[in-house]
C-alpha positions, 0 to 999 in steps of 0.5 A, spaced: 500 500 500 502 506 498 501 512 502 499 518 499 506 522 502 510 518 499 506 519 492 507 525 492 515 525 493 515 520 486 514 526 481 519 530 484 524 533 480 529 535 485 530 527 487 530 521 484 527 515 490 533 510 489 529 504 495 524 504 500 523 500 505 518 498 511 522 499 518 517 499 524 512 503 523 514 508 518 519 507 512 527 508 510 528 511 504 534 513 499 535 519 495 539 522 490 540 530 488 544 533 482 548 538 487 550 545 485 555 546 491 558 539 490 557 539 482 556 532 484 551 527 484 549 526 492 546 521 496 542 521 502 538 516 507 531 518 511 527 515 515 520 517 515 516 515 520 508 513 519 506 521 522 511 524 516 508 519 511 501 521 513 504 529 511 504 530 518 511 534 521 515 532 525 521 533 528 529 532 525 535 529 526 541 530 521 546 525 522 553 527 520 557 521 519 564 519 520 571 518 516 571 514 510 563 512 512 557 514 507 549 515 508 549 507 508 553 505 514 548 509 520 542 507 516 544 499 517 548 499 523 546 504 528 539 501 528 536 507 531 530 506 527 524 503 532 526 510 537 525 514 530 519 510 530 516 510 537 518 517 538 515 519 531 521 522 528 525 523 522 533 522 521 537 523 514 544 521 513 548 525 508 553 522 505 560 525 508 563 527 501 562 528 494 564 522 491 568 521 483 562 518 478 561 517 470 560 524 470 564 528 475 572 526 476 573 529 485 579 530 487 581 524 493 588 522 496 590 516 498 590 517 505 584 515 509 583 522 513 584 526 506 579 527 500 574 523 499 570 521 505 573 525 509 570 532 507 571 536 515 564 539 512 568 545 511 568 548 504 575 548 502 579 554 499 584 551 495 585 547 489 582 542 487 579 542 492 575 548 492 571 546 486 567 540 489 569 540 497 564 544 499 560 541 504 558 546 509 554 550 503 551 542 502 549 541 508 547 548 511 544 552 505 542 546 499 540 540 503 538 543 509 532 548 504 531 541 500 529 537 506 524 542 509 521 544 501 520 536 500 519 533 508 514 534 513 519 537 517 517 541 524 525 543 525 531 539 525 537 538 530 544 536 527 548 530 531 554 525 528 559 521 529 567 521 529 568 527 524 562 528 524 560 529 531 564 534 529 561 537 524 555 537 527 558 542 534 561 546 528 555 548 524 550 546 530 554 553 533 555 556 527 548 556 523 545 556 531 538 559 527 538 553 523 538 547 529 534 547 535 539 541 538 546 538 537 549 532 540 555 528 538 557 522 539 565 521 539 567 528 536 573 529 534 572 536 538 578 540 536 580 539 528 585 544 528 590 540 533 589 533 532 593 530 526 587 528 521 584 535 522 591 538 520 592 534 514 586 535 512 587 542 513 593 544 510 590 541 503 583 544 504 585 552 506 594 552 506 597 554 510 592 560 513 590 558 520 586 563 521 581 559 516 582 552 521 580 557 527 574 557 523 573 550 522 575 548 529 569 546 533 572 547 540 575 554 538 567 556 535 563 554 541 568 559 545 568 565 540 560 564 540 558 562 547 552 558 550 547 558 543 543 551 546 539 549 553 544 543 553 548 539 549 550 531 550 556 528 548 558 521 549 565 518 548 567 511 549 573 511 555 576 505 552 576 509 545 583 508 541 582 514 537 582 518 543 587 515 547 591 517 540 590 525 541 585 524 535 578 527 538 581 532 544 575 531 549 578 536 554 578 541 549 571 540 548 570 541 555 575 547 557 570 551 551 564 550 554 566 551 560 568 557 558 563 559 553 558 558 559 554 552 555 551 547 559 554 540 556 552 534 559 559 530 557 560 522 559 565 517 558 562 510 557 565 505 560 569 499 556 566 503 549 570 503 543 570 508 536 564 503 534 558 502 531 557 498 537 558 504 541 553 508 536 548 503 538 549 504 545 547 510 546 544 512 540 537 513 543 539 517 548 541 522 542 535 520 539 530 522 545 535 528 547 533 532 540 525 529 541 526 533 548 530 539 545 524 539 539 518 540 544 521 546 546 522 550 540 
């Protein structure tokens, strides 16, 4: 049986519907757009639940996901979708990158933290970056108007995982108008003085740290001051990256603490870098953003 929202979205221009799937009560859905930002073809996961098919609007969340992931490794494995369900709310997956096709030939490196599935979500000023790299005008100017101009969308919180959990503090403070809620979950916090954050920089903007302050999550909260009733992190104490200087938590801490923006920061005990550790605490994030919705 079709219902008549999901009718409605098959005649769109703007998207092409790539699957549908029934997932508890509601749906998950793939799209993919023709990008003016990216001058790429992207690709991006929404789960709509039964109230959203029905063209009812419902609260949002945008999930940023982290290194070398697109919009498929959430979606299959961080299993939020029976609290999207149980709570009536929407959850997109962007991709994390422009990617190469037939008809677009992107720029990428060999290493794993630079180019191709490692956008930052920043755009770059540099070549050859500078023609395709431009995630944040992705995510906070283009999908961010088509999501709301094609979805049953109350408002929308940003949350993410890795390079995307700090993506999302980064634009969740910098566009503050545009999301009512941010969490992140093992947040690369400080991008400026980890070494994945400075090889990606260096390519992005040279050599102009004044560009990479703009780009730090950390360094924005403080610079712009408390913008949220609270925000949730959740790191895993046993995570590898952070024992390596990667994700720079205290800095996180240290900005809010300074920016007089509540955080509610906890370490979990035993928990890795992971999916498994995404699933372990994604409901909290989900249920923290429905809370955060009900406010606005």
């Amino acid at each position: 049986m079709q219902n008549s929202y999901s009718h409605s979205l098959s005649n769109n221009k703007q998207l092409t519907q790539k699957s549908v799937n029934r997932c508890f009560n509601g749906e998950q859905h793939y799209y993919s757009h023709e990008s003016t930002s990216t001058k790429t073809s992207m690709t991006f996961s929404i789960y709509l639940p039964d109230e959203a098919l029905a063209g009812r609007r419902c609260p949002a969340i945008l999930y940023l996901s982290g290194l070398t992931c697109n919009a498929d490794n959430v979606t299959h494995k961080a299993h939020f979708q029976q609290k999207c369900s149980e709570l009536g709310m929407i959850l997109i997956a962007p991709d994390t990158s422009p990617r190469s096709s037939e008809d677009s030939d992107v720029p990428n490196d060999e290493r794993y933290f630079v180019g191709q599935g490692a956008s930052y979500y920043v755009d770059a000023t540099q070549a050859p970056w500078s023609d395709n790299f431009n995630m944040q005008s992705y995510i906070v100017d283009e999908l961010y108007d088509l999501l709301r101009s094609e979805f049953p969308i109350h408002s929308i919180g940003v949350t993410g995982h890795s390079m995307g959990g700090h993506g999302a503090l980064l634009l969740g403070f910098k566009f503050p108008s545009k999301f009512v809620s941010v969490s992140a979950l093992s947040p690369v916090c400080a991008a400026s003085e980890s070494a994945w954050g400075q090889a990606a920089y260096t390519e992005y903007f040279g050599d102009d740290k004044a560009l990479w302050t703009q780009a730090d999550a950390s360094q924005m909260i403080e610079k712009v001051g408390q913008q949220y009733s609270s925000i949730l992190v959740d790191q895993g104490a046993a995570d590898n990256f952070l024992a390596e200087g990667q994700l720079q938590t205290s800095k996180l801490q240290d900005a809010c603490a300074r920016a007089k923006q509540p955080l509610t920061l906890r370490y979990q005990a035993g928990h890795d870098h992971s999916y498994y550790f995404i699933q372990t605490v994604i409901n909290d994030h989900i249920e923290h953003h429905w809370h955060m919705a009900q406010m606005s």
